[in-house]
N, C-alpha and C positions, 0 to 999 in steps of 0.2 A: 316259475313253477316250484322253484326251490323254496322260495320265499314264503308259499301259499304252504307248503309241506311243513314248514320249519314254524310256521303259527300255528298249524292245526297241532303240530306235535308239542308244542309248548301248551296249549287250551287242553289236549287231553292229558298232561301231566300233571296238570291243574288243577283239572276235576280229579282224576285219580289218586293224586297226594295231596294236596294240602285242602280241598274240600273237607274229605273226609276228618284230619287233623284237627280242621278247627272246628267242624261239628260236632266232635268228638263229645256224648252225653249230650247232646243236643234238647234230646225230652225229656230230662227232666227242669230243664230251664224256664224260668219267667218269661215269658215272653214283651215285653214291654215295645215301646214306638222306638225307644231309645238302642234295645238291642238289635231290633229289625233297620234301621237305618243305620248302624255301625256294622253290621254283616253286611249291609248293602253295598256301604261305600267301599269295606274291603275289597269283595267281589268285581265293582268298576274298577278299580284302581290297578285290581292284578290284570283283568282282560286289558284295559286300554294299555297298561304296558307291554301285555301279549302284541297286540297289534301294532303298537307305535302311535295312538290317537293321543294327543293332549286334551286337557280339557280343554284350553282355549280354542279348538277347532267348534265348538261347541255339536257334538256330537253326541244326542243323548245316550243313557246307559242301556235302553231298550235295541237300539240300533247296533249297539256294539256286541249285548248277548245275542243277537241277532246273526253277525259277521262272525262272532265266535261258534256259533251252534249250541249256543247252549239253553237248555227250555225254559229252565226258570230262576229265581234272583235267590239267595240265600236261605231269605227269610218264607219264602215258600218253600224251600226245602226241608227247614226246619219244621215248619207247621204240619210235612206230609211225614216226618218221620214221627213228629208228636201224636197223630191219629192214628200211625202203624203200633206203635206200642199202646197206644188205650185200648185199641182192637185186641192186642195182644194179651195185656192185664184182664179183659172183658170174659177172654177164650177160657182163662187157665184160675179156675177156680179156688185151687189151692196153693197159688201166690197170697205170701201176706200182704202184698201190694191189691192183691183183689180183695182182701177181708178189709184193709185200710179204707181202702173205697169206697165199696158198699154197707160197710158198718152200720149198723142203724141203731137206734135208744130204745129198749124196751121200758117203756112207760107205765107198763101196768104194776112194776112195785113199787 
């Protein structure tokens, strides 16, 4: 029981520090195949060290946020905080982030 306490305390230190760390500015990032798969592998690499799984056990990474409790992979966290702030820019009209945005070319001169 100690053991089971002593992961879950490591997975919620996880999430709570160094998630946030590395997503830090998260939206306004490129999102590429390449950045979503280097967030991904980070994110295995910390849980399966949380747990003690090697890869050689071959245990996929779905199984293992799974064992950790955690809902989704990196790069879907990224993508939900990227639509929290476009909602955001959408709301607040008088961001220049929202004049950037919605700019448009008046053509008729």
């Amino acid at each position: 029981m100690t053991l089971k306490l002593r992961v879950k305390l490591r997975v919620k230190l996880f999430q709570t520090l160094i998630v946030p760390t590395v997503l830090h500015g998260c939206e306004c990032w490129t999102l590429s195949r390449a950045v979503c798969d280097k967030l991904n592998v980070f994110q295995s690499r910390c849980l399966r060290t949380k747990l003690g799984v090697k890869w050689q056990n071959h245990v996929s990474n779905e199984t293992v946020r799974l064992r950790c409790s955690v809902a989704m992979s990196l790069a879907q966290l990224v993508r939900l905080r990227r639509l929290g702030w476009a909602g955001h820019v959408v709301r607040h009209d008088k961001l220049i982030v929202h004049e950037v945005m919605f700019w448009q070319v008046d053509l008729k001169t």
